[in-house]
C-alpha positions in Angstrom: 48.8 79.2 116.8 46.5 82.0 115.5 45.5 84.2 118.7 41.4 85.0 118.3 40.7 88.3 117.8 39.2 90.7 120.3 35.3 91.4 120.3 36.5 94.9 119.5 39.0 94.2 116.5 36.2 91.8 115.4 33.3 94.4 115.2 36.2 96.6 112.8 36.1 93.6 110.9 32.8 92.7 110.2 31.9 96.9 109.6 34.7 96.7 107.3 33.3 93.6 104.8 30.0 94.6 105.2 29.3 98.2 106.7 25.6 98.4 106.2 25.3 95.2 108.3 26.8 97.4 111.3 25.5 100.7 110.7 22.5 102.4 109.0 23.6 105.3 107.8 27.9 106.2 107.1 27.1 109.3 109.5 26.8 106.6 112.4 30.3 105.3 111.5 31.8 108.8 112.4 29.2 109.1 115.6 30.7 105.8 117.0 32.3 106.4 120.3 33.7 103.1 120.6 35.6 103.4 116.9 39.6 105.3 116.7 39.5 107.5 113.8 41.2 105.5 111.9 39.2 102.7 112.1 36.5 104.8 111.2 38.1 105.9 108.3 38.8 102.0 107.5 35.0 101.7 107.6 34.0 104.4 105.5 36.5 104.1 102.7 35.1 100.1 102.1 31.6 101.8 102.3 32.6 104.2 99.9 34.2 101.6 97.8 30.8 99.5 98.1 29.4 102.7 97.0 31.2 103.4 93.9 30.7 100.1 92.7 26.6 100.0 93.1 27.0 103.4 91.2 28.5 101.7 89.2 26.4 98.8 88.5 22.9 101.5 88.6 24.7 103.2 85.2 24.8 100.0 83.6 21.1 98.9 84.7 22.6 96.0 86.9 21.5 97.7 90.1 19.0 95.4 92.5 17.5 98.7 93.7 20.1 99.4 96.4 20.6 102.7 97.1 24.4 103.5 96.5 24.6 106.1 98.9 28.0 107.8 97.7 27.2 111.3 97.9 26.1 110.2 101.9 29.5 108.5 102.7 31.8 111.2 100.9 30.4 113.7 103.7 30.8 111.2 106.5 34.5 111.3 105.0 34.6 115.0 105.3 33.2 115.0 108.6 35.6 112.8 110.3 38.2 114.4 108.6 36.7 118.2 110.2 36.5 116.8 113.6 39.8 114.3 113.7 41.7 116.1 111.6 43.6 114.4 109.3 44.2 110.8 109.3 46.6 108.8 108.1 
């Protein structure tokens, strides 16, 4: 029997398949009181991955005018990293 996840462990989730549906910026990731570090970081590195891939897509003209907001979630990285430290 599968136990059903937590409203919490849910919200990690979702920000982790899709963070722009959960956040507007990758700043509000690492402003999110609610979030452990670590989850934060789970967050922001799918982001970033998201990210990489749009880049991606824009340099072969395959882009649906999405900003791809890299350069954004690499300092949300390094700013979570300043204030938590590192994390594993």
């Amino acid at each position: 029997m599968s136990q059903t996840p937590s409203p919490h462990e849910s919200k990690v989730c979702d920000a982790i398949s899709d963070p722009t549906r959960e956040y507007g910026k990758p700043m509000d990731v690492v402003r999110d009181s609610g979030l452990h570090a670590d989850e934060k970081l789970r967050i922001l590195e799918s982001w970033k991955k998201d990210a990489e891939l749009l880049s991606v897509a824009q340099d072969e003209n395959m882009a649906g005018g999405e900003r791809p907001q890299l350069q954004d979630v690499m300092l949300a990285i390094q700013e979570l990293e300043r204030i938590s430290g590192p994390i594993n």
